[in-house]
TORMI-887475 format. One record per residue (C-alpha): residue number from 1; residue in one letter; chain; x, y, z. Coordinates in pm, whole numbers. Example, Ala and Ser with C-alpha at 12.3 -4.5 7.8 and 13.67 -1.06 7.14 Angstrom:
2
n:res:chain:c1:c2:c3
1:A:A:1230:-450:780
2:S:A:1367:-106:714
! end
This chain:
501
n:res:chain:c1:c2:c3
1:X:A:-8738:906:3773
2:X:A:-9020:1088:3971
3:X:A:-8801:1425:4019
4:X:A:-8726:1462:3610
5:X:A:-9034:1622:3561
6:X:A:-8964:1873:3878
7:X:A:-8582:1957:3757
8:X:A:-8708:2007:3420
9:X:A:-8996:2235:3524
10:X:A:-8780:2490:3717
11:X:A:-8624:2626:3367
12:X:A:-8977:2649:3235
13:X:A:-9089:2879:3517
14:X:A:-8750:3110:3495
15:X:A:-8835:3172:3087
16:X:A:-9219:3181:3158
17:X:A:-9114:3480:3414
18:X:A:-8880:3596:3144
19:X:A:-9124:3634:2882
20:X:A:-9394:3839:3125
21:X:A:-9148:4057:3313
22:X:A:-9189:4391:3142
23:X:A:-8889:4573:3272
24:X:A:-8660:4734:3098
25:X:A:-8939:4776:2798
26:X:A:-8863:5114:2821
27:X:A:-8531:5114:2743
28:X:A:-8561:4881:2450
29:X:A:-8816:5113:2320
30:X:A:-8566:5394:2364
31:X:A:-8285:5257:2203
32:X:A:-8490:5194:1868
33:X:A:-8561:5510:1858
34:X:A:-8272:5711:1930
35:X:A:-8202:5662:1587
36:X:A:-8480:5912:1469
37:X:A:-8415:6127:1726
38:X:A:-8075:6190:1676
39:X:A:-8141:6210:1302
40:X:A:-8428:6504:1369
41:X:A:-8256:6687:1607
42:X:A:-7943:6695:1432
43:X:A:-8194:6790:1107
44:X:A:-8279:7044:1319
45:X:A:-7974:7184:1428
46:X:A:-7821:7182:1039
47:X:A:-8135:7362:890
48:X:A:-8013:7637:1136
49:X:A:-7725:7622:1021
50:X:A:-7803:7632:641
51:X:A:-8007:7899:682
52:X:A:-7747:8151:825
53:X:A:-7554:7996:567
54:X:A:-7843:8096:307
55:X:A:-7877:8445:447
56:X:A:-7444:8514:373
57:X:A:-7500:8382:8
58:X:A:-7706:8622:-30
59:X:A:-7557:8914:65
60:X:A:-7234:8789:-125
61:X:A:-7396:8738:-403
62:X:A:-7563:9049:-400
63:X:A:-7219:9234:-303
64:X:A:-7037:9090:-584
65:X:A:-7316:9143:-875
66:X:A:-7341:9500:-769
67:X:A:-6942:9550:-756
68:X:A:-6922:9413:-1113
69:X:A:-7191:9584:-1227
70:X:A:-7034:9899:-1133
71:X:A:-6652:9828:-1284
72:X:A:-6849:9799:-1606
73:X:A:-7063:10137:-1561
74:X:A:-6761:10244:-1489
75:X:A:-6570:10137:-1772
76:X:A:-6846:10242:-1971
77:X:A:-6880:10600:-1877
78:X:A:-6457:10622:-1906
79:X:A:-6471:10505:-2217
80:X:A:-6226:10213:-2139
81:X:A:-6275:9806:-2192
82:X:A:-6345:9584:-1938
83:X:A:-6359:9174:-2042
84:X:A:-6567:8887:-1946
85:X:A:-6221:8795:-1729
86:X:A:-6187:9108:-1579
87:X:A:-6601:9087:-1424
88:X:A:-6550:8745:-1333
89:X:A:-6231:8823:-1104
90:X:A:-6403:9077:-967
91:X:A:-6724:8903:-890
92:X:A:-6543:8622:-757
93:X:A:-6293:8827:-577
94:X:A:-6613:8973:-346
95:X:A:-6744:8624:-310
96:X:A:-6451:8500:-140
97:X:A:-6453:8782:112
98:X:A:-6743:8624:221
99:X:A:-6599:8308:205
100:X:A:-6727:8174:-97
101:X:A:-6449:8117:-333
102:X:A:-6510:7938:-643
103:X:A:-6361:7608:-662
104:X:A:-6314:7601:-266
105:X:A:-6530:7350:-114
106:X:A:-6702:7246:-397
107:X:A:-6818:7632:-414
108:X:A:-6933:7777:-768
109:X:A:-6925:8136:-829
110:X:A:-7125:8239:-1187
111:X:A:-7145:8565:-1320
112:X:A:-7329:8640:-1610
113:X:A:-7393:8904:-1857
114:X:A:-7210:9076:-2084
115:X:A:-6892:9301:-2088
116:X:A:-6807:9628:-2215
117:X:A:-6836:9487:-2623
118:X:A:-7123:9379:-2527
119:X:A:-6977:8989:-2556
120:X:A:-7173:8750:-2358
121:X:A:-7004:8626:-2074
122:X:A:-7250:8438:-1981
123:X:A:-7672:8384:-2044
124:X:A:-7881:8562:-1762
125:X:A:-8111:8318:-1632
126:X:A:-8398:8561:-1640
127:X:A:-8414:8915:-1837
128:X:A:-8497:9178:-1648
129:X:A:-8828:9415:-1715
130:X:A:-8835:9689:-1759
131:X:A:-8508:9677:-1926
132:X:A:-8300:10031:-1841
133:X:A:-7967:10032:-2041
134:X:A:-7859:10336:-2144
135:X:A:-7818:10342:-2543
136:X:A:-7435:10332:-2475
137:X:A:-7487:9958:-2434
138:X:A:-7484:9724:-2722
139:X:A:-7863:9613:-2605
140:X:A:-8161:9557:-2352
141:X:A:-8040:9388:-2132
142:X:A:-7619:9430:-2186
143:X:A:-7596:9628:-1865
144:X:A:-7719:9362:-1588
145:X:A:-7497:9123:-1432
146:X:A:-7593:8860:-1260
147:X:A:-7394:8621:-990
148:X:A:-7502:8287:-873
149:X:A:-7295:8102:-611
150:X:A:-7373:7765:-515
151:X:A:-7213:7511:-220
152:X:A:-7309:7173:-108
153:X:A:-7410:7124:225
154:X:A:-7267:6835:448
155:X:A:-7535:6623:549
156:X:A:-7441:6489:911
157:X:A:-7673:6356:1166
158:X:A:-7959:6455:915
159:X:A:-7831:6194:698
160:X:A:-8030:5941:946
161:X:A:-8386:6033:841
162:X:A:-8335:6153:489
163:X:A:-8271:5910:188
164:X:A:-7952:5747:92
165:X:A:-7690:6026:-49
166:X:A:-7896:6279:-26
167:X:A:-7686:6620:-15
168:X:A:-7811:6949:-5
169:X:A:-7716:7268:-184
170:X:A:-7758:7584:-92
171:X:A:-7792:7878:-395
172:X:A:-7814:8254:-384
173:X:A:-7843:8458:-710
174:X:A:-7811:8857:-726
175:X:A:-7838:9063:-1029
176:X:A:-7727:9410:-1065
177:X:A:-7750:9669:-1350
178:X:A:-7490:9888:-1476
179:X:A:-7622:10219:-1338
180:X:A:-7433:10501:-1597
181:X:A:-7696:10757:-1527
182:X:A:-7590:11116:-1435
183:X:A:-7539:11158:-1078
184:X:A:-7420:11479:-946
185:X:A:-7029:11546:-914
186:X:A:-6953:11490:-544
187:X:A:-6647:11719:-374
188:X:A:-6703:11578:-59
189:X:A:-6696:11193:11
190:X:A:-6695:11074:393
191:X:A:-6576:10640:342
192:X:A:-6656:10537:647
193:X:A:-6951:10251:616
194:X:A:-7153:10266:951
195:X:A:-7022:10568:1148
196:X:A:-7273:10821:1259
197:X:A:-7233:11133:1165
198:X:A:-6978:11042:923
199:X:A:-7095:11366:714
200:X:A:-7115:11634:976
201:X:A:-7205:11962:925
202:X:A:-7346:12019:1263
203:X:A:-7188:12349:1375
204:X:A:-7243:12695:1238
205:X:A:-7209:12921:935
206:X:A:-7322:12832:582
207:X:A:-7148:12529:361
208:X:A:-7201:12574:-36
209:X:A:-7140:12353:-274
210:X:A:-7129:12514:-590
211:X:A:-7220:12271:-883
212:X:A:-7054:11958:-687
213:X:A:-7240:11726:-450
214:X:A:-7178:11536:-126
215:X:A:-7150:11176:-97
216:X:A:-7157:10929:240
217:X:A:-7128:10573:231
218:X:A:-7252:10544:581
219:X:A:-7549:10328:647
220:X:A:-7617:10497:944
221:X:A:-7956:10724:1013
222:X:A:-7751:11014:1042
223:X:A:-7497:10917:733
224:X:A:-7538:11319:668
225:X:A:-7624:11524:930
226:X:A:-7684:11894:885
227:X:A:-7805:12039:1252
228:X:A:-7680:12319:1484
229:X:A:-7764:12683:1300
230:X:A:-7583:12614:964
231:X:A:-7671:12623:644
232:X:A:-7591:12355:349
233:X:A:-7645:12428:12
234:X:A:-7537:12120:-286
235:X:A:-7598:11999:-600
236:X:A:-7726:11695:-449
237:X:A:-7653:11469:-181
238:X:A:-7645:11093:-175
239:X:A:-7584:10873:110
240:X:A:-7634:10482:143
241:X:A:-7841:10554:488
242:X:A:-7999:10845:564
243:X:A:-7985:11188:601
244:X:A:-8071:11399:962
245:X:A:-8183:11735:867
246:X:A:-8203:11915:549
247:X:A:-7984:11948:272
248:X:A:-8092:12223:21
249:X:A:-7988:12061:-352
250:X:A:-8077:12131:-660
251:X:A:-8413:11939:-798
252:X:A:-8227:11742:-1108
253:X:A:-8038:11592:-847
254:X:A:-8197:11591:-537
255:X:A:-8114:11443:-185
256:X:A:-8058:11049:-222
257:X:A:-8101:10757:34
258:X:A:-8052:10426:4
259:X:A:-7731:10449:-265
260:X:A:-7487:10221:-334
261:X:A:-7179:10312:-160
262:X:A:-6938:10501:-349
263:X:A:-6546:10379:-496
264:X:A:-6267:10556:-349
265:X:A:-6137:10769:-648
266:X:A:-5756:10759:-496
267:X:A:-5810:10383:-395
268:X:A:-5501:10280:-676
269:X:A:-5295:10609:-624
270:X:A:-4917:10413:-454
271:X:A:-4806:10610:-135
272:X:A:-4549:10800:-222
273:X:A:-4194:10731:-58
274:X:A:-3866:10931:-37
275:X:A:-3520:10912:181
276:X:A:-3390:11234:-5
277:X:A:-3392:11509:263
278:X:A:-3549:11825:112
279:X:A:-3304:12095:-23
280:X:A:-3283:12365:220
281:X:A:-3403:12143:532
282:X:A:-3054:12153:704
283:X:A:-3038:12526:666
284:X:A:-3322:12594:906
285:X:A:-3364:12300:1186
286:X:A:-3294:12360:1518
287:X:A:-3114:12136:1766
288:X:A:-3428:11900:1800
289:X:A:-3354:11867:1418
290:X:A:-3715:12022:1384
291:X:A:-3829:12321:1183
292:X:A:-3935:12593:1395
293:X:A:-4099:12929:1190
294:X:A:-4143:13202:1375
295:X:A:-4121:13451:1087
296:X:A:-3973:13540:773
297:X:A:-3964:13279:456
298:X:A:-3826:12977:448
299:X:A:-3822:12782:73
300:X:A:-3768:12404:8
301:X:A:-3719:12227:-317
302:X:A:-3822:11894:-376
303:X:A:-3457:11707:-520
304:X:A:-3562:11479:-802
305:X:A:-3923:11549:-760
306:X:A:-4018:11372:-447
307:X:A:-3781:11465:-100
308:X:A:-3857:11348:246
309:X:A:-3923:11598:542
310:X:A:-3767:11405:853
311:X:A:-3884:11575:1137
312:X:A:-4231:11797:1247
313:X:A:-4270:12156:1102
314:X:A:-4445:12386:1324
315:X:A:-4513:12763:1191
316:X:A:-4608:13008:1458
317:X:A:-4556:13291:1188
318:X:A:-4365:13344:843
319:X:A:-4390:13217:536
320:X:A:-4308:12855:440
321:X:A:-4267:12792:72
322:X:A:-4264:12479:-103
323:X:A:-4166:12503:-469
324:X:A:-4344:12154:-693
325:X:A:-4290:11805:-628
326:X:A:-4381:11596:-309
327:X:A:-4302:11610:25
328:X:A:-4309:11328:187
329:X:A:-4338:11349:612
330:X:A:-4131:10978:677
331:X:A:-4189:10845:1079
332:X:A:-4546:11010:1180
333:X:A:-4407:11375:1134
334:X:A:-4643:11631:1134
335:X:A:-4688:11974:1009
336:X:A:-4857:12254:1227
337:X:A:-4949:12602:1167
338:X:A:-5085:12856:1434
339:X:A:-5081:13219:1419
340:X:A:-5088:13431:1071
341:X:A:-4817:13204:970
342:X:A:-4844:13146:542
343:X:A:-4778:12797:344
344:X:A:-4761:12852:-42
345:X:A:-4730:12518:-197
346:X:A:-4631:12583:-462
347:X:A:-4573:12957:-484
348:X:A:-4800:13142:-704
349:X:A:-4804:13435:-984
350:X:A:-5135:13415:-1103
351:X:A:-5482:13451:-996
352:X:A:-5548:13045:-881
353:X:A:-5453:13024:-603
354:X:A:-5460:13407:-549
355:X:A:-5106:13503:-578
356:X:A:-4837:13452:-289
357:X:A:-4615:13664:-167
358:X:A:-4343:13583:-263
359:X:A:-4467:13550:-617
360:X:A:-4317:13211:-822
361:X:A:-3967:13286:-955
362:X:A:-3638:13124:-1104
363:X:A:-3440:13244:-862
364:X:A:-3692:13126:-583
365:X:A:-3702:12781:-751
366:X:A:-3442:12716:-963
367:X:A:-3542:12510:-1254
368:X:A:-3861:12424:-1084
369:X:A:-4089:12661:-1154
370:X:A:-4428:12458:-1309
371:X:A:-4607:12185:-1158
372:X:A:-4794:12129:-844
373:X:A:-4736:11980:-465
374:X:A:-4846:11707:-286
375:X:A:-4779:11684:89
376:X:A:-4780:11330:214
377:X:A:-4790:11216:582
378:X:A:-4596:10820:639
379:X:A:-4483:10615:914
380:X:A:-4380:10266:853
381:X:A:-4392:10186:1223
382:X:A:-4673:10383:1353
383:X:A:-4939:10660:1279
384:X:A:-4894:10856:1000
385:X:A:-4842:11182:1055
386:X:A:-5054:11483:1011
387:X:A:-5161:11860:905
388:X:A:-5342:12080:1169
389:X:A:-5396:12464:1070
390:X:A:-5599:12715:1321
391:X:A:-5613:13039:1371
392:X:A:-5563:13287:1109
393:X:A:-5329:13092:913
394:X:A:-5346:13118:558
395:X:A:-5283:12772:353
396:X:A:-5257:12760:-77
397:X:A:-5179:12420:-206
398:X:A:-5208:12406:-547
399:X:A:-5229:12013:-629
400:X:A:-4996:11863:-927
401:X:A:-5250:11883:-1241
402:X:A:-5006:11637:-1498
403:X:A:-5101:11277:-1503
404:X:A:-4673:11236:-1513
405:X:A:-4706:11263:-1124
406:X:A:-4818:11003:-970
407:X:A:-5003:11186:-713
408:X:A:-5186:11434:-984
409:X:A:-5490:11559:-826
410:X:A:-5397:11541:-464
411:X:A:-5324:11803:-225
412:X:A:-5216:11591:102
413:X:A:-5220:11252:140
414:X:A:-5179:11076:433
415:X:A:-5066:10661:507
416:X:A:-5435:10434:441
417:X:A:-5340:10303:821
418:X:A:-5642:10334:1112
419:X:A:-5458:10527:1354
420:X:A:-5454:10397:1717
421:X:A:-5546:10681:1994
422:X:A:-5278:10928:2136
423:X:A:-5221:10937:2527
424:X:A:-5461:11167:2559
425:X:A:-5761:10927:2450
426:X:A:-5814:11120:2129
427:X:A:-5816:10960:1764
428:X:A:-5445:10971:1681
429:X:A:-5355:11140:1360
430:X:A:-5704:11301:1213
431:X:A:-5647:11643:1007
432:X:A:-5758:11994:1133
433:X:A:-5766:12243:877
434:X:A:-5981:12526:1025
435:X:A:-5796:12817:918
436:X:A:-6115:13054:858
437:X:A:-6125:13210:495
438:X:A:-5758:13176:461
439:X:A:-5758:12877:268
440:X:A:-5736:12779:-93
441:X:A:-5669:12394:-142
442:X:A:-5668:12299:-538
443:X:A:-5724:11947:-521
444:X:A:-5817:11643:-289
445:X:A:-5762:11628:86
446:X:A:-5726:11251:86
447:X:A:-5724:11040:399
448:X:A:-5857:10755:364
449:X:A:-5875:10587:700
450:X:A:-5924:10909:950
451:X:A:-6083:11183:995
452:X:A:-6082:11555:877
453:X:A:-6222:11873:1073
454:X:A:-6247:12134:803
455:X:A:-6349:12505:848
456:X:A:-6222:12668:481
457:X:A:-6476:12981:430
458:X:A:-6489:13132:158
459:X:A:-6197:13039:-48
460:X:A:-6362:13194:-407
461:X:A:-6010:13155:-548
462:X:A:-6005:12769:-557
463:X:A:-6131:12580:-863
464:X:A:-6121:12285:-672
465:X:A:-6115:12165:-302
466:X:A:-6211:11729:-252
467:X:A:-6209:11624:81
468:X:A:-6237:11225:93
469:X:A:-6161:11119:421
470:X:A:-6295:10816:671
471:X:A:-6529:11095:864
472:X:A:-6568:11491:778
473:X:A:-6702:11748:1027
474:X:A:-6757:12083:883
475:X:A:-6685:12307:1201
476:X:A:-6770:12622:1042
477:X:A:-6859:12785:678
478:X:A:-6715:12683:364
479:X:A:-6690:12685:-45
480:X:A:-6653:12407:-291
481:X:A:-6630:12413:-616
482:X:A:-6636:12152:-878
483:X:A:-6419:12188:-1152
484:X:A:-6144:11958:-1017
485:X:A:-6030:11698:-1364
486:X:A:-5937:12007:-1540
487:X:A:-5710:12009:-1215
488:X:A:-5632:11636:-1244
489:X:A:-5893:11555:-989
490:X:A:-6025:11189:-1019
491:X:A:-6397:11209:-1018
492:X:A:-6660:11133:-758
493:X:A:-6975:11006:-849
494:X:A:-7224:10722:-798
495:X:A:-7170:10550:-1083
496:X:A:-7203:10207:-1012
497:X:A:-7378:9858:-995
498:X:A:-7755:9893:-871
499:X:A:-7920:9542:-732
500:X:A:-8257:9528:-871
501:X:A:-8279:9132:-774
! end
């Protein structure tokens, strides 16, 4: 009996040591609050996140307003419809390159406003002041779009410290008016986005653009750059960056930074295709199947309209004539011309282009003696081929004017493919025309993902020359003029959707 009380005391010291040890308080301490850490730095970490998130609403919400804004300037100043539908797609259609498409993710893509009717396609949340529609619209406020995209946001480790099903959702809201004010006619427009230089008229001699503008959609510092000793006279220039040096333009339109880019005019024109070897081709290749021109004149006719040229052309001399239709270069072929050799596409008997020797004729073109050309560089494997012309050659292309063709308007066209670089470390298919003062080009140079070195001097006979191309570098002086949809020229201008929130 007397050792109960000592057995029954040793459990009573162990818990009494128990309760007073205070290791391990730390721990405990810890592990209730890991809870609350976790749950602010994972708050933390997804604010970061939603706010990067935030910052590409914005800018697709801003892209799409101002794309649909300008489909229905442009529709307006064409005189065509465009429906509620037809803004919505494309609204929507610029969202989702950003990775915002409606109905993806529980994403919402709005666009409000009104279309071309002036139906409402939607109420704008706010009206904007001043209003600035032109008094084509059907009121106030009919030429402003506006495009709201919203997304729920997962809530993850955030979820710990913020109330029960609690889910945020991130909103961005652009709006952009219909901007159908006159802007000068461009005959120049250099696509390229962020390329320096992309309009370069760096080198020497004086560039005049006589009643037509040019146009840059490089956001660059030097979008336009006029430097070196030469001269550039426009209507007005307009470029989404900036401009490095001076352009001399005309007051009512002025020199423009800060634009909207600019719509490729030729963006819907289909590349033209043809396994149809021109008539005439096998009567003059050598045994490399190429055509060699040394002198004399050589004539081609375009079967059925459109014929295919397999193999290079290279004209050291003579006189190559192409009567109308288009002639397409198939597998990265390329036409070259050196020397005082002559291209008359098609040949001419009046005064635009200046008159070719030999003059148009029946006999010369047998039941093909009206219409236009197109030349048209392809390769379905490769780089496109493409046109280089130095020296004292002498080029007149007189561009298909009837809206039957599909290529009306355009001169030479080459394949919308980014070329990869040649052997030698140069770009791999850009365009050289810098044949001096021999060069009248009635219509649009048009390639759209490379880049053009143009020297044309003072080609007074052409109504019309466009270049649109990727980059442009003016390597010497030249003459535009503007009167290019009497020619079937699609227009260039910076008609087009203008953020103002």
């Amino acid at each position: 009996m007397p050792k109960f009380p000592s057995i029954l005391k040793r459990p009573l010291r162990a818990i009494r040591r128990l309760i007073h040890d205070r290791r391990g308080a730390a721990a405990i301490m810890l592990a209730v609050a890991l809870s609350g850490i976790v749950g602010f730095a994972g708050l933390g970490t997804e604010v970061a996140a939603w706010y990067f998130t935030t910052r590409a609403m914005q800018g697709a919400a801003s892209s799409a307003a101002a794309s649909a804004a300008a489909e229905l300037a442009a529709a307006k100043v064409a005189g065509v419809s465009v429906t509620c539908d037809q803004l919505r797609h494309t609204g929507r259609a610029i969202a989702a390159t950003f990775n915002f498409a409606n109905g993806t993710n529980s994403t919402t893509v709005s666009v409000n406003g009104s279309d071309s009717s002036g139906t409402s396609c939607g109420t704008l949340t706010s009206t904007p002041n001043p209003t600035q529609c032109a008094p084509s619209f059907s009121s106030s406020t009919a030429c402003y779009i506006e495009v709201i995209i919203s997304q729920p946001q997962a809530a993850l480790l955030s979820a710990v410290v913020m109330p029960s099903g609690w889910t945020p959702t991130i909103t961005a809201r652009a709006e952009a008016q219909a901007n159908t004010g006159a802007t000068g006619t461009g005959c120049v427009l250099a696509l390229n986005g962020v390329a320096s230089r992309a309009a370069n008229a760096g080198g020497t001699g004086t560039l005049t653009f006589n009643g037509c503008s040019i146009y840059s959609n490089s956001n660059a510092s030097d979008g336009i750059y006029v430097g070196g000793s030469g001269v550039v006279s426009a209507q007005g220039a307009y470029v989404v960056g900036h401009v490095n040096g001076t352009v001399h333009t005309d007051p009512a339109y002025g020199t423009n930074t800060g634009v909207n880019p600019t719509v490729d005019p030729y963006a819907n024109v289909t590349m033209p295709s043809s396994s149809t070897t021109c008539s005439g081709w096998s009567n003059y290749v050598n045994g490399n199947g190429n055509l060699h021109i040394t002198n004399g004149t050589y004539t081609l006719t375009a079967a059925g309209g459109t014929c295919a040229l397999p193999n290079d052309i290279q004209m050291d001399g003579g006189t190559l004539t192409l009567c109308p239709g288009i002639y397409v270069f198939n597998g990265g072929h390329s036409l070259t011309m050196n020397s005082t050799s002559v291209l008359n596409a098609p040949p001419q008997a009046g005064p635009i282009p200046p008159a070719t020797t030999p003059p148009m004729s029946s006999t010369l073109c047998p039941n093909d003696t009206s219409g236009g050309v197109t030349i048209v560089f392809v390769n379905s494997s490769g780089n496109p081929g493409t046109i280089s012309v130095g020296g004292q050659a002498s080029v007149n292309i007189d561009a298909p004017s009837s809206t039957t063709v599909s290529t009306h308007g355009i001169a030479i066209f080459q394949q919308r493919t980014t070329c990869t670089t040649n052997g030698n470390g140069n770009g791999g298919c850009p365009a050289q025309l810098v044949g001096g003062g021999n060069q009248n080009v009635n219509g649009a140079i048009y390639f759209r993902n490379n880049a053009i070195s143009y020297a044309g001097g003072s080609s007074t006979g052409s109504q019309c020359t466009q270049i649109v191309a990727n980059t442009i570098t003016f390597t010497g002086g030249s003459t535009f003029n503007s009167d290019c949809q009497s020619l079937g020229g699609q227009t260039i201008n910076n008609t087009n959707g203008t953020l103002v929130m």
